[in-house]
C-alpha positions, 0 to 999 in steps of 0.5 A: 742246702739248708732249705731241703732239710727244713721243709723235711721237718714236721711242723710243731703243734700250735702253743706246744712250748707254752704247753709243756711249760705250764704242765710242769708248773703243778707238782707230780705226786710219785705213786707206788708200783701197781703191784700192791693192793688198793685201798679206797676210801668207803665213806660216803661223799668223799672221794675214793683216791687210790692209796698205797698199802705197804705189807708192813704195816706198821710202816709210814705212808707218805706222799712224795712229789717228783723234784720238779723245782727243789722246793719240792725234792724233800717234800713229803706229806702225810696222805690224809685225802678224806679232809673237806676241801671247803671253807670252814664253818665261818661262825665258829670262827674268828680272824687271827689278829694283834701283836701275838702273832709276832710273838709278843704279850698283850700287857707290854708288848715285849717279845715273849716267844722269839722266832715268830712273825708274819705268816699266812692269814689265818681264822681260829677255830672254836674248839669245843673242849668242854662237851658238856652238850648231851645226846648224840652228834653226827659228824658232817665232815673231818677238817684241817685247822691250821692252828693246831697239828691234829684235824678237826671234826665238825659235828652237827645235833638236830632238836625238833627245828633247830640245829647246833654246830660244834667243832672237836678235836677228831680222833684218829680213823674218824671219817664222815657220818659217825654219830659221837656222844658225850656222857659228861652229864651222866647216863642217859635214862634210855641207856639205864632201860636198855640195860634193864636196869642194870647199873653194871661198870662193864656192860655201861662201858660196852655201851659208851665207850667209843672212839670219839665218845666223851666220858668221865674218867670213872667210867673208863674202862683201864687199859683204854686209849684215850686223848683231850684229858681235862684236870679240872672237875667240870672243866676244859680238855687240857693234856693230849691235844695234839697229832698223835697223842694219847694217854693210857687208864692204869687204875681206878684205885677202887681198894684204896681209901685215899685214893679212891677219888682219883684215876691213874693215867699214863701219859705219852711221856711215860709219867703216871699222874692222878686225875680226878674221877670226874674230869673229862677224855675222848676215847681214842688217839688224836688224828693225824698221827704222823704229823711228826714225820712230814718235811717241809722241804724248803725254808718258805713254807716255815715262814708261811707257818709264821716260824722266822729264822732262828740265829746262832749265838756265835753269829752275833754281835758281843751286845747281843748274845753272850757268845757273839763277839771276837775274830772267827767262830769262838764263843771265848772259852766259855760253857754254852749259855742260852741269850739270857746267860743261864747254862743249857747243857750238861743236864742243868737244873732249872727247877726248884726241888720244892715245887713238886707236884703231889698228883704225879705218881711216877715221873717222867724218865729224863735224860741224865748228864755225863757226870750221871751216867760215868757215874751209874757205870762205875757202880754197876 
């Protein structure tokens, strides 16, 4: 009776099961409806991937994966399909080696930042914060450094046979064949006849201020967007280097006497600090601003970032966290304290009331306890 039926059936396809196995071995990305518009990307020698254009604009655009395994169901990722899919420029390279990578200081060797270790081989990039290098730079590509969360851009300057190569931090919406510029040397004599001689803040600034332009502070017009702020006079980008960070141009303090050195510059954070006129800053935001928004989606890809686990002090042993020890999960009627037994909550001071810091004009907005606030309730 059975042998009817089985001559009835069709014949598989040779390998059709080893077929379907390996198709889903490789994530699926999940694209919107088609409904919406397209946008592709117009930057020559980059390829043009359909994006998806929500109508609010403000909102995030990140790409999901079809739950093929559950590593993949949370994952999501900013879309950032213009980054060169090569090897970095090798030269201004250098492998990532010694013991800082598990967390430890080159002097004794002792842990100075916990919860490090192993990871993915990495090469550091040279980053060129200074940009003391005059004359124009054409960008040749937008790069991934995984040694900090913002891209990079590598820029390249020709001079009669020779060419020099650099790498920056990118701004935010910088692609491939832009030219940038750094005027840290002061204002070219071309710019100076172009002008006809006019040495005028407003029309220098129509001309020089560009994202990805560096400048000094005393040449940036208020109001304006910009990141790689430097604090030293001649010295090195140090403040808003990361995705998505920028600080704000309030004042020039042109009127005032004491001040007149000084720009005042609203960081990400709220506080307002003085600079020195002279120090260096991009114009623009840092690239891959939603960097903060991504998910890993499994605990393995944190530990490819180098990033192990961190424990709970009541999972502890009493030896090895002042909350360890004792029969269930107690941490014996005590106030929580971080592993070297100084308090962590409540809005507890760690800071010296005689170290201020005279170049901040307005500080930061912090966080205020619970005595503080029931505090500030019952006199309003």
């Amino acid at each position: 009776m059975l042998q009817p039926r089985l001559l009835l059936r069709q014949s598989l396809p040779p390998c059709r099961c080893f077929y379907t196995f390996s198709r889903r071995l490789y994530p699926t990305e999940v694209l919107p409806p088609s409904k919406p518009g397209i946008a592709r990307n117009e930057t020559p020698g980059v390829q043009s991937q359909p994006q998806y254009v929500p109508e609010d604009k403000n909102a995030v655009i990140l790409r999901t994966y079809k739950p093929r395994t559950p590593g993949l169901r949370h994952l999501k990722r900013p879309i950032n399909d213009h980054l060169y899919k090569g090897r970095p420029y090798i030269p201004l390279t250098h492998p990532r080696r010694g013991q800082h990578i598990g967390g430890r200081n080159s002097h004794t060797g002792q842990i100075t930042v916990r919860h490090r270790g192993a990871g993915h081989k990495r090469r550091i990039r040279t980053i060129d914060f200074k940009r003391l290098e005059p004359g124009k730079h054409l960008v040749e590509r937008i790069e991934h450094d995984p040694g900090r969360s913002a891209h990079i851009a590598l820029l390249t300057r020709t001079v009669g046979q020779t060419r020099t190569y650099s790498y920056i931090v990118a701004p935010q919406g910088m692609r491939a064949g832009e030219e940038v510029e750094s005027f840290r040397q002061g204002i070219p004599v071309s710019l100076i006849r172009e002008l006809g001689g006019n040495h005028d803040a407003g029309m220098i600034a129509a001309k020089t201020a560009f994202r990805g332009n560096c400048l000094p502070l005393h040449m940036i017009p208020p109001g304006t967007l910009i990141y790689n702020v430097g604090l030293k006079k001649g010295g090195k980008a140090q403040l808003c280097r990361s995705a998505g960070t920028f600080a704000t141009v309030v004042s020039k303090n042109e009127g005032d006497t004491r001040k007149a050195l000084y720009v005042d510059v609203k960081l990400k954070s709220g506080e307002v600090r003085m600079i020195h006129r002279d120090c260096c800053a991009t114009i623009g935001t840092a690239s891959n601003a939603n960097f903060n928004r991504r998910q890993l989606g499994k605990a393995g890809r944190k530990r490819w970032l180098g990033i192990r686990p961190t424990v709970r002090g009541v999972a502890m042993n009493a030896v090895d966290h002042p909350h360890g020890g004792g029969r269930g999960k107690s941490k014996g009627n005590v106030h929580p304290v971080s592993i070297w037994n100084q308090l962590t909550k409540s809005g507890y001071k760690t800071r010296t009331k005689s170290n201020i810091n005279r170049f901040v004009v307005t500080p930061r907005p912090r966080s205020e306890g619970k005595k503080a606030k029931a505090k500030r309730k019952k006199t309003s």
